[in-house]
Each structure stands twice: as C-alpha cells, then as structure tokens.
N, C-alpha and C positions, 0 to 999 in steps of 0.2 A: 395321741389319746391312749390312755391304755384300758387292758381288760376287764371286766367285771370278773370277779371270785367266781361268781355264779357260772360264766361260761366260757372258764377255764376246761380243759382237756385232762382229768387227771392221769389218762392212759397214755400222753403223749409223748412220754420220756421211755417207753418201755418199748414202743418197736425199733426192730432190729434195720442195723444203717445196712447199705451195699457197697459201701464205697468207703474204702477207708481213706486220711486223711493220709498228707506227702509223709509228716513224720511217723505215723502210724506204720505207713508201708515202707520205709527207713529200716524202723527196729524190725519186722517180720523180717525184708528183706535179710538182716543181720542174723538172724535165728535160725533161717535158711541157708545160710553162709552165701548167699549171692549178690552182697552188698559189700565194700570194704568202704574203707576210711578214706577222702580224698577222689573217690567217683564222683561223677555230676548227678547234682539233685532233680535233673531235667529229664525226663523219655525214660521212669523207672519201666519197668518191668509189671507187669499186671499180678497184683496178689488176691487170689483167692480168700473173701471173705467168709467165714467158717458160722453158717447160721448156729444158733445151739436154738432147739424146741425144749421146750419144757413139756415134761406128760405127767399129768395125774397117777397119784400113788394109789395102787388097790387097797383096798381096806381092808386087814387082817382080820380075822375072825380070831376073836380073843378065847382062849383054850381056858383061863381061868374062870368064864362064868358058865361055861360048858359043865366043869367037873364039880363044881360048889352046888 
C-alpha cells in the first residue's frame, strides 16, 4: 500500500543522520588520510559525524528608513 499526499512527512528528509554510510566513511576516511587504496572495507574505523545547526539571522535594522 502506499501513502496518502495528505500524510506524508514533509520535514522528513531534513533531519540530520548519525551514522554515516561504509562508502561515506571511505571517502572522510580518505580526507583524513587514514584510509589508503587496497585496506579491507570491514572493522573501519569510527567517523565522527559533523552535525551542522542552522540558526536564525538577526534582522538588521535598515539605516535607510531611519534617515529619510
């Protein structure tokens, strides 16, 4: 069966994973340099997942309606 439109999740693609995937932590591994070519893809190494927050911009107070 599938979903109805109506109750669908539209926030549900925006939260943040913990866990990255083998090929994900491949390439960090490599960026790190503690990955080389021809290592076993099995017992990597734990990679810290880097949340990013988002925070609300202050609202500037516009100097031009100030002086007009």
């Amino acid at each position: 069966m599938t979903i109805d439109k109506s109750l669908k999740i539209k926030a549900g693609a925006i939260k943040t994973r913990n866990v990255y995937t083998r090929a994900e932590r491949v390439t960090k591994l490599k960026e790190l340099e503690r990955f080389e070519e021809g290592d076993k893809i099995y017992g990597l190494p734990k990679v810290r997942v880097v949340k990013i927050s988002l925070k609300k911009k202050k609202k500037v107070k516009k100097e031009d309606d100030d002086a007009a």
